[in-house]
Each structure stands twice: as structure tokens, then as C-alpha cells.
Residue, then its C-alpha position, 0 to 999 in steps of 0.5 A: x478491445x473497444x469501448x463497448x467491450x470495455x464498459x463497466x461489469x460489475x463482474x469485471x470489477x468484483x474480480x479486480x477488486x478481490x485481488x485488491x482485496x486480497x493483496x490488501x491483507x498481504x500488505x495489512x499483515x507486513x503492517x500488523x506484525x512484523x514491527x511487533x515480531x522484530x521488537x519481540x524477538x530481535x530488537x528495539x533499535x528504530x535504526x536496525x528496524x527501519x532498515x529492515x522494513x525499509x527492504x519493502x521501499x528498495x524492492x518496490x521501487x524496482x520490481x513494479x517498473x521491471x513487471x510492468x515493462x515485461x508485461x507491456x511487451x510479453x504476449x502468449x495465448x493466455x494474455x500479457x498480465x494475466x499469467x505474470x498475475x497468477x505466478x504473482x499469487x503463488x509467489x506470495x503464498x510461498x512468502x506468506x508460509x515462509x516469513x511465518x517458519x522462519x519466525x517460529x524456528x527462531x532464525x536469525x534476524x538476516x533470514x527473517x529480513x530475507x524472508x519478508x524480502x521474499x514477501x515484499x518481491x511477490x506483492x510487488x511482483x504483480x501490483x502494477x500488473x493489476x493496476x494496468x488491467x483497469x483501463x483496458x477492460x473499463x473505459x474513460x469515464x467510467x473509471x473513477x467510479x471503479x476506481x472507488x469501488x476496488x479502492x473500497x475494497x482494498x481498504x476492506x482487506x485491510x480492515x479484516x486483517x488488522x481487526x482480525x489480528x487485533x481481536x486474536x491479539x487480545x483474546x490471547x491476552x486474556x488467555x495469557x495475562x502473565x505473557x511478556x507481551x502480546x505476541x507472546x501471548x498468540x503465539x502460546x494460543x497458537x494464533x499467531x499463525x491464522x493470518x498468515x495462513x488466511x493471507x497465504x490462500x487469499x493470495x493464491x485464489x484471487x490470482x486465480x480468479x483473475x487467470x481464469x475468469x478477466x478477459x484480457x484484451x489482446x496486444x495489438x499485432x504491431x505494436x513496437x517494442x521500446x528499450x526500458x530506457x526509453x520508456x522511462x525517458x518517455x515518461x520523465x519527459x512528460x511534465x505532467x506525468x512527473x508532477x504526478x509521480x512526484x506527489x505521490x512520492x511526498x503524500x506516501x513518504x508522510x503515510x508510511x512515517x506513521x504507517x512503518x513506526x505506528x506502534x512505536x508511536x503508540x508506545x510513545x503516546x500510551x507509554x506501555x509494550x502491549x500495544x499490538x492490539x490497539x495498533x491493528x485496532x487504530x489501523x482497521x478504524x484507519x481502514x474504516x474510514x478510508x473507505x468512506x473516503x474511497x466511497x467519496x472520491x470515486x464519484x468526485x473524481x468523475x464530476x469535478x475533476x482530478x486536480x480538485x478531487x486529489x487536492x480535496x483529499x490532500x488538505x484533509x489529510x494534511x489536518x491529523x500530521x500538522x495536530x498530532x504532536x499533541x496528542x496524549x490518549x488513545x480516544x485523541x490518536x483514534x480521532x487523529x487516524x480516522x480523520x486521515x484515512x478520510x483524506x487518505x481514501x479520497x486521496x488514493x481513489x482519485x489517483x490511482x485512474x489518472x495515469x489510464x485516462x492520461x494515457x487514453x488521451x494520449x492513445x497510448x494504453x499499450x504503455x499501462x504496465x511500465x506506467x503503473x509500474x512507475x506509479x507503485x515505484x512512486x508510492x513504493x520509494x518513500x517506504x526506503x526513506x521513510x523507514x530509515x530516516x524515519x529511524x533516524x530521525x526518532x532515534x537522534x531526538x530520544x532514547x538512550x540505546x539500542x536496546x531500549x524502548x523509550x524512543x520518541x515517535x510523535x516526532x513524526x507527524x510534523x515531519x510529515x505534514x512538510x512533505x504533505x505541505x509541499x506537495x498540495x501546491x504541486x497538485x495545482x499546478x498541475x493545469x493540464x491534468x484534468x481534460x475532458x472525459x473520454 
């Protein structure tokens, strides 16, 4: 494809930002419910929790980088990504009414986990599949600025799932004032199910749209087939690449510390069970301002660089974990969130096109799939250990037994301000990181 095919559509983008869109409220309704769902109906232990959520991380950092290979190297009359994208979709809306039967059958908690594994290998299914298609169909240049906008919009997904569950979550409330907690309450409003039914068909027409309406490029003729191995040993060499990868790791370590445990955190702040309302309603504002972020870093990327715009975004980011051990209301945690997702937007806007123009200098756009599949790996790894030693973590320092919601989650926030501390002067050294735009 050259690059006056590759210029920017506004058509182009808006399909690839659905998908974000909708891939985002998959991901927004793991985050939304299934904490709360565990707690209401299995445990408290931060232990066996983390190890549950933490299936997310282990599946992520494997699926993506297998996806993204196969489609580098997978070519049929309908395209490289486009047909993996679509089995994708139907995948997650499979998961999607899956997660939401088994729950209200009352399952045991190792098919509910199986279940959300289901999940969570769906999305990861084809994220890097997705990823790849923007360079090929955007040229260098130009890419920051679609970046922002599909970042835009995948933080938009996330805001209309969290708000959506927030406001159910507390109209239910008001139906069910004597119910244990709030998802007992949705589930006696029959509401807990809208969700899932909202994301379930989401999922299934964004892929849609992206198999039957994004020209993909075609796979040149002779492009030689490299072993997986030797991709990654291709990738791992390249000091750059590794100092990118191992940033993300770090900032998505501290994001999922306080994305995975967020209601616990409140519980520790508020000191009371009916959270599930006001932990979606900090994670939509979390997403309001995140998109201010992505609005911001977009067209800052394109101007002053990489390595200064993704440092922007990490300084402003780092701010709310070095403060909020201090906080004891919830007007003091909606401050804390809203300041983050600034720096978080800025942050994931500026790095999500830098592997396709790294790639672009190097004349090795072929090579998208298995490179954002190690980029998803990258961000995917730090829920495992978040997830666990984060529970690990809460469960040494407070909390007197499994069954017991007293534990102390605002340990967190400084455990992830060190990771965010390491990485900034990771950033900087990154000198050959930013080259002149294609």
C-alpha cells in the first residue's frame, strides 16, 4: 500500500476507533464487575481474588504475541488480520454470555475463573491484530494524530461502561435499599445483565465492520517466513524496542496495582461494602480525563517528539501514586483519578504509534502483528503480577483472615509510584527514539 493510499481517512480511523471503542467496554466491564462479582458471591481473600483476575496477565502475555505472529505470516483472499479480527469478535460475545450464565447459575468459583479465561483469551485474541492495522493503512507522520483520536475513543468505551454500570448500580439501590450490597440489588432490578448484553453486541459488529468495510493492505509476494523464535530474538536484540517494552511493563504494573484492587481501595478509604457505584463512577471520571490526555498527547507526539511527549505523560501520571496514601474521602480519590488519567492519556496515546514508525524506518512494516503482539504482552504481563503480589502485598500488611473485608489497599499507591520512578529515566535514555517523521 503506498503512502497516498495510506493517507489519513477519517473513514479509516472511525472503523479502527470502533473497535477500540467497543474492545474498550470489554475490558471496562472485566474491570467493573468482576472484583465486586467474586466478593459478592465467592470471596474477600485479596489472595485468591488476585489470583483469579491475575488469568488476564498470564493469557495476555502469551496470546497476543501467538495472534500477532500468525497473522504476519497468514494470508488468504480476505486478508492477514482482518478474518483473525472477526473470529475475535464472535469469540468475545461468546465470553461475553458466558461469564454472565455462569455467574447467575451459581458456578463454582473455578468455572466463573474459567469463564472470565474465556474472556480474556477472546480480547487478546485479536488486540494486536488491530493495533497492527494502523500503520499499514495510516502513514508516518500522520499517526500520532490517529493515535489520539482511536485512543479517544477507547477511553469513550470505557467511560459509557463504567457510567452505564454506575448508574444502574445505583438506581438499583434505590429500588433495593435493604439489599446486601449493590450487586444484589442489580441483580433483584434484573440489571446486572444489561452490560453484558451491551458488550456482547459491541464486540460482534465492530469486527464486523473492520471484516467487511478497512481495506487491508496486501502481504508482499515474497516475503519470507521467520520461525517465532527468531522474531522474538529479532526484537530482544534491538535495545531500543527493549527499553520501550520494558517502560511499558512498569507504568501498566502501577496502572493495574490500583486498576485491579480499585474497590478495594475505596473500601479502605470510604470504610463501607456498597462501593460498586462509586468505583465505576471514579473509573468513568478516570476515563473523562483521560481523554483530555489523549486529545493532548496525539498532536504532541507529532511536534515535539516521542521520548518528550511519553515522558510528559509519565511525570503527570506519577503525581497521584506518590500522594494517595493520604487521601481519606472520596472528593480527595476523584482528585487523585482525574489527575492520573491525564497523564495516563498522554501516556498511552504517544506509545502506542511508536513501534509502526520504528518499524517504518526500519522498512519492516510486514513485522507489525508479532511487534504489537509483544507490545499487548508488555502491557498484559504486569496484570499476573500486579494481580498477585498485589494481593500479596495487602494481605501481609492488614487484615485479620480470608474472609474478612478489612484489608488495607492504599498500600498500593507508593508501591506504584516505584515502578513509575524507574521507568521515567528509562524514557530518556531512549536517545535514538525519536527520528525524523516519515
Amino acid at each position: 500500500m503506498s503512502n497516498d493510499e495510506k493517507r489519513f481517512k477519517w473513514s479509516v480511523i472511525l472503523g479502527l476507533a470502533f473497535l477500540g471503542f467497543s474492545m474498550s467496554t470489554g475490558w471496562a466491564l472485566n474491570k467493573g464487575y468482576s472484583f465486586k462479582l467474586i466478593e459478592h458471591s465467592y470471596t474477600y481473600s485479596p489472595l485468591i481474588i488476585g489470583s483469579i483476575l491475575s488469568l488476564q496477565g498470564l493469557i495476555g502475555s502469551i496470546v497476543p504475541i501467538l495472534s500477532g505472529y500468525y497473522s504476519d505470516i497468514h494470508s488468504s483472499k480476505h486478508g492477514k488480520r482482518k478474518p483473525l479480527i472477526l473470529v475475535g469478535g464472535i469469540l468475545g460475545a461468546l465470553a461475553t454470555a458466558t461469564i454472565y450464565t455462569v455467574y447467575i447459575t451459581h458456578a463454582s468459583i473455578v468455572v466463573f475463573a474459567l469463564a472470565l479465561a474465556f474472556f480474556f483469551f477472546s480480547l487478546y485474541f485479536y488486540s494486536p491484530l488491530y493495533r497492527a492495522l494502523l500503520p499499514e493503512v495510516v502513514q508516518s507522520g500522520t499517526r500520532g494524530t490517529a493515535s489520539g483520536v482511536i485512543t479517544l475513543f477507547e477511553w469513550m468505551g470505557n467511560l459509557v461502561l463504567f457510567g452505564s454500570i454506575a448508574f444502574l448500580a445505583a438506581k438499583a439501590s434505590h429500588l433495593y435499599p435493604k439489599a446486601g450490597d449493590q450487586i444484589e440489588a442489580m441483580m433483584k432490578a434484573n440489571y446486572l445483565v444489561i452490560p453484558f448484553i451491551v458488550v456482547g453486541l459491541m464486540l460482534l459488529l465492530s469486527a464486523a465492520y473492520i471484516y467487511f468495510y478497512i481495506k487491508e493492505p496486501e502481504k508482499p509476494a515474497a516475503q519470507a517466513e521467520i520461525s517465532l523464535w527468531s522474531y522474538l530474538g529479532e526484537i530482544f536484540r534491538d535495545r531500543e524496542f527493549t527499553n520501550f517494552y520494558l517502560v511499558q511493563i512498569l507504568f501498566w504494573l502501577s496502572f493495574e496495582f490500583i486498576a485491579v484492587f480499585m474497590f478495594g481501595i475505596l473500601r479502605s478509604v470510604l470504610n463501607t461494602e456498597k462501593v460498586t457505584a462509586a468505583g465505576n463512577v471514579l473509573m468513568a471520571l478516570f476515563n473523562v480525563t483521560v481523554l483530555i490526555g489523549a486529545i493532548t498527547g496525539g498532536p504532541l507526539y507529532d511536534r515535539i517528539g516521542r521520548r518528550k511527549s511519553i515522558l510528559v505523560g509519565g511525570v503527570v501520571f506519577l503525581v497521584p501514586f506518590i500522594i494517595g496514601w493520604f487521601v481519606h474521602t472520596f472528593s480527595q480519590m476523584a482528585i487523585l483519578i482525574g489527575l492520573g488519567g491525564i497523564g495516563w492519556g498522554i501516556f498511552v496515546a504517544t506509545s502506542w504509534p511508536v513501534i509502526g514508525d520504528m518499524l517504518s524506518k526500519y522498512q519492516r512494516e510486514e513485522l507489525n502483528g508479532i511487534y504489537y503482539g509483544v507490545f499487548e504482552a508488555a502491557k498484559s504481563f504486569p496484570v499476573f503480577i500486579a494481580a498477585i503480589t498485589g494481593g500479596i502485598i495487602v494481605y501481609l500488611t492488614g487484615g485479620k483472615g480470608f474472609t474478612e473485608a478489612n484489608f488495607n489497599y492504599r498500600i498500593l499507591f507508593p508501591v506504584g509510584a516505584l515502578f513509575i520512578i524507574i521507568a521515567l529515566p528509562l524514557i530518556w535514555s531512549m536517545k535514538h527514539l525519536d527520528v525524523e517523521k516519515g
